[in-house]
N, C-alpha and C positions, 0 to 999 in steps of 0.2 A: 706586291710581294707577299710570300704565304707566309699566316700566324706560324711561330716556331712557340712548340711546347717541348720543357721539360721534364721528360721523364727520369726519375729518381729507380736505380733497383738497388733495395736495401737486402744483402745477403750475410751471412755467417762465414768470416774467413779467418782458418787456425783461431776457432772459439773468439773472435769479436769480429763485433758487427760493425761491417763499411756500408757507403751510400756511393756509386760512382755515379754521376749525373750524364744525359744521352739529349743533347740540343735535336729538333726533328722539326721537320712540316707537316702541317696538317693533312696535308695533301699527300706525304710521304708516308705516314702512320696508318694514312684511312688506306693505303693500295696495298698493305700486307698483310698476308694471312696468319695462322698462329704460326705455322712453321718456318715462315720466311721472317716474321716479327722474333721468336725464339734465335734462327740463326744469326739475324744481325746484333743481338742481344751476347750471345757469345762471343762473337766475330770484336763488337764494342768493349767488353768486359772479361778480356781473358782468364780474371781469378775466377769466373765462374765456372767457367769451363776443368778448371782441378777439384770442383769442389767435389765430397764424395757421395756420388749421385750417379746411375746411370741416368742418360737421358733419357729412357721411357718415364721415367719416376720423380722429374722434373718438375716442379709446380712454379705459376706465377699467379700472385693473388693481389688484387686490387684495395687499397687501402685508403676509403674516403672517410671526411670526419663527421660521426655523427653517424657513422651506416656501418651493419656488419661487414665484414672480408670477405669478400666474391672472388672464386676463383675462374681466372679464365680459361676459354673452354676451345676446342677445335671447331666446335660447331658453330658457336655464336661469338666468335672474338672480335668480326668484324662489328657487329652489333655490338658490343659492350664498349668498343673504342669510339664508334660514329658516339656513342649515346655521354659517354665524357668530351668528348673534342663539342658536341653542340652545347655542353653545358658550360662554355666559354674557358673549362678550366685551363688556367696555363703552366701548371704543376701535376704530374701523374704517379704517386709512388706505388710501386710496385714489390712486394716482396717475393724473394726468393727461398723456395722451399722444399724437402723431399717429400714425397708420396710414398714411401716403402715403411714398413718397420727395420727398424735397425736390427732386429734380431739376425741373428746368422739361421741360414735354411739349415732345417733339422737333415739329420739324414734317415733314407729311406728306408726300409727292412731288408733290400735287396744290398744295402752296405757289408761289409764285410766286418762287424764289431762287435764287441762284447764289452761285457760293461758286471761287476761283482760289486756289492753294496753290504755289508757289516755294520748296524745301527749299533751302539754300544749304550745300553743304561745307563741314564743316571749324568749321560753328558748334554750340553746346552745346544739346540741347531743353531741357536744364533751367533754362535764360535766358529761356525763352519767358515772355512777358506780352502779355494783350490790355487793351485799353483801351479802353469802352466811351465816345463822346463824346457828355454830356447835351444838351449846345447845338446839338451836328449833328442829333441825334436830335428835336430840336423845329422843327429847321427844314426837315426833309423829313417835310413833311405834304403830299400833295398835294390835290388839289381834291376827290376820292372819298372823302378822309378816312381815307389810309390810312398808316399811319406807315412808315414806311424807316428802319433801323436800320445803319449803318456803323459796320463793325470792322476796326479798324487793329493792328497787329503791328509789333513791333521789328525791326531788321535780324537778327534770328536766323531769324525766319520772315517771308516778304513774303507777307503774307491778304489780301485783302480781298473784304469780303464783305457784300454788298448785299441785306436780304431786306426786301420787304415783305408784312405783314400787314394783314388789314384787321379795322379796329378793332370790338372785342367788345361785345356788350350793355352793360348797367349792373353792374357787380358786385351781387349779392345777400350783405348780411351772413349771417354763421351762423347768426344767432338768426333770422330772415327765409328761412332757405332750413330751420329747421327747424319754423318756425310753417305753411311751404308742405307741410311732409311732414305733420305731422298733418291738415290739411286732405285732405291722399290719401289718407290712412287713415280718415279718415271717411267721406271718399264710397266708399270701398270695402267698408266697414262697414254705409253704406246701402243699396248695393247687393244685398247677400250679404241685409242683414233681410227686405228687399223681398221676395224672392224666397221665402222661407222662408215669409214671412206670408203671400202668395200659395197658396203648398202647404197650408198648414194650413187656411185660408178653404176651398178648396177639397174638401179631405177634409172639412169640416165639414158643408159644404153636399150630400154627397151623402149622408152619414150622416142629414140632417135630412130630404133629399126619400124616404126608403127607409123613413123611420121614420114617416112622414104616410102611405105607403101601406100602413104595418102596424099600422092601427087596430084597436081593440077592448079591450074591458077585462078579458076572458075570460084565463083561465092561457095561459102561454109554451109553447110543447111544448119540450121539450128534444133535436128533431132538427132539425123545419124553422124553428123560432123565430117561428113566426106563432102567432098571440095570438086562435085557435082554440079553445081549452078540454080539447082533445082532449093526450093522454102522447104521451111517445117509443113503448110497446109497441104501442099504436093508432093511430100515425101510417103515414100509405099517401104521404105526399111523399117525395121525395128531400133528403138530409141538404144543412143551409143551406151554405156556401161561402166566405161574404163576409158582410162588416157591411154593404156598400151592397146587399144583399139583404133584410138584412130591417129595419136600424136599428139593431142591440142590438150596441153595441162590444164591451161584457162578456163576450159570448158567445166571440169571435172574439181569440184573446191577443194573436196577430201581431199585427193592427191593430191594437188597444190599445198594444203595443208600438212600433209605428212613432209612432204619434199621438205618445204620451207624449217621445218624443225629439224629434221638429219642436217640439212646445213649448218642450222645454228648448234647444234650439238656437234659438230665439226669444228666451228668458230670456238665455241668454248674449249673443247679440248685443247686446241690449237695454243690459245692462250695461256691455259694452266699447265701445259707442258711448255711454252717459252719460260716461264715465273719457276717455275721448280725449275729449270737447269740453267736458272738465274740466280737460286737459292745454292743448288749445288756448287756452283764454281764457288758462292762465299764460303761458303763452308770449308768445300777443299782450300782456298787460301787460307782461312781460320785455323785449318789444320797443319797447313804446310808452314806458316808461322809458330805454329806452336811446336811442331814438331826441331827447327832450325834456332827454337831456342837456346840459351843458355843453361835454364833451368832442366827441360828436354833431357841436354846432352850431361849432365850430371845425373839424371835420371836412369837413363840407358846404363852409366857406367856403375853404378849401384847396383843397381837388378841384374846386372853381368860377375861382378863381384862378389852378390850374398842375396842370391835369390830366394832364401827360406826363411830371410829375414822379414821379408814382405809378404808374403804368404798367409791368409789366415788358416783357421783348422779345417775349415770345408774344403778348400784349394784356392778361395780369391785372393785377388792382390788387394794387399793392407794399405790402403790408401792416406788411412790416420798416418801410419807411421814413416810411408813413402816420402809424402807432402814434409811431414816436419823434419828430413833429413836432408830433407834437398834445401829448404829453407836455411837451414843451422849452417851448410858447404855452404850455401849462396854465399851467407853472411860472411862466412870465413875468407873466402875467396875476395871480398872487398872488391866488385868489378872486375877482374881479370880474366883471362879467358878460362876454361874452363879443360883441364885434358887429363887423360885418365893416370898419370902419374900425381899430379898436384890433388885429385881429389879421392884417391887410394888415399895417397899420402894422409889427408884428414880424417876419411873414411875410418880408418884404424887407427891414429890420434884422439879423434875428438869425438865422433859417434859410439865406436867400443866403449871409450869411456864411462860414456853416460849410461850405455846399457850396461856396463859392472857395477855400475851405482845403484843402477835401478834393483840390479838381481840381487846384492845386497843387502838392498832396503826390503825386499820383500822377504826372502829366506829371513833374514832377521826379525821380520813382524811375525813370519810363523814360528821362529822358533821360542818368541816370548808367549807366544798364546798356550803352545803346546807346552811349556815349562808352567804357566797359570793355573790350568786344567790337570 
């Protein structure tokens, strides 16, 4: 029976940290690569899959006691897993992490913005507050469908600053922008086989037309390889050169040598493209369950609702604020099913709410600063 190790993946979900534990065999952990280890890791632990991360920017970092954090790598993961599984451990925590700065991408020069700045003497920077307005921001959409963003400043700094964007594709979830990269790895998988089988096909077919024009049943000479009857000490030809001379591979190492490796570089291909659209179908399950969710379908009806609510100022989708709206309807909902009257219905109940509390509390914190000052 194979040793089963626990792997532990400790991640960040809505600001605390869970542990969901993943039972495995030794023998099942050493056969996956980072990408099929990642997929099944998603596939295992669907919160990870909302967290907000795309998946290029993904980290998994190994956490032993007593040793710095190694992070694992594409190139050597199989090695870093043989090198824990032989050091008998039977506990593996792994933390989950982003690789990106949180920063929002600047925008370009080629943007369309403008931006006026007024330093006023004599006041503090450290009073400075901006205040992003959601209402202004939904009402300057123009006809092109491009949104306008106005930023407003306390009397410590007079800003204002008008930029529009125009509005981005459809976001692609993580699980959906990593079912798209194994699809890339496949057809680049197919590619590379293509090509190889070609090479081989081809060295075959010369060896076979060389070997029809070296008929006879007679002995091999062991100079010119023609099937003559006649020794190497009796042979009056010039010594053979090539297997597509006279047929006989055996004869010829190099080739025999080359042949033998396009094979095996056939066989590998072979193999890494059955694992990747082994890895694929998980994934597409990964997704087609995530998708047929509950949370899912409260998701869809939200971003159909008040698309500019999720929205950041660049154009992406606001994942902070997505995540914790679907969470807040979950809970309201208390298990039921989930349709687009009952979660309007709270949409505009219990999420407005709390964003007119919020806007409240903020206008209110500027207008004490600005009354201080």
């Amino acid at each position: 029976m194979d040793n089963i190790i626990e792997i532990q993946f400790d991640y960040l979900y809505y600001s605390k940290r869970r542990v969901t534990p993943l039972f495995i065999s030794t023998d099942e952990l050493l056969s996956y690569s980072y990408d099929g280890f990642c997929s099944r890791m998603l596939q295992e632990v669907p919160h990870i899959a909302k967290m907000l991360l795309p998946a290029e920017s993904l980290r998994m970092i190994l956490a032993e006691d007593n040793r710095p954090e190694i992070d694992l790598s594409h190139k050597y993961f199989q090695s870093q897993i043989a090198r824990l599984v032989n050091k008998g451990l039977k506990t593996i925590v792994i933390l989950i992490a982003e690789n990106e700065s949180p920063l929002p991408a600047q925008p370009t020069q080629s943007s369309n913005s403008t931006c006026k700045s007024q330093h006023l003497t004599g006041q503090s920077r450290s009073r400075r507050c901006l205040y992003v307005s959601q209402n202004v921001a939904q009402n300057n959409v123009d006809k092109q469908g491009n949104l306008k963003i106005l930023c407003v400043n306390d009397n410590s700094y007079n800003l204002g600053c008008s930029t529009t964007i125009n509005s981005s594709p459809e976001p692609v979830l993580p699980l959906e922008r990593h079912v798209k990269r194994y699809e890339e790895i496949i057809q680049n998988i197919d590619k590379e086989l293509t090509v190889k089988k070609i090479e081989l096909k081809d060295l075959d077919n010369k060896l076979e037309r060389a070997n029809m024009q070296n008929t006879g049943h007679l002995s091999t000479c062991g100079n010119c390889h023609l099937k003559l009857g006649h020794t190497r000490k009796s042979c009056h030809f010039s010594p053979c050169k090539s297997a597509f001379s006279c047929g006989i591979l055996s004869k010829h190492a190099n080739q025999k040598s080359n042949r033998a490796n396009i094979n095996k570089d056939v066989e590998k291909l072979e193999s890494q493209l059955r694992k990747a659209k082994h890895d694929l179908e998980s994934a597409k399950s990964a997704v087609e369950r995530t998708n047929n969710s509950a949370d899912k379908r409260i998701e869809d009806i939200i971003l159909n609702e008040q698309p500019h609510r999720y929205s950041t100022s660049c154009g992406r989708r606001n994942w902070l604020i997505l995540n914790k709206d679907v969470a807040l309807l979950q809970s309201k909902l208390k298990g039921t099913l989930p349709t687009r009257k009952n979660v309007l219905s709270l949409l505009h109940s219990v999420v407005n709410k709390e964003s007119q509390m919020t806007h409240g509390y903020i206008l209110g914190y500027i207008n004490s600063n600005t009354a201080r000052y």
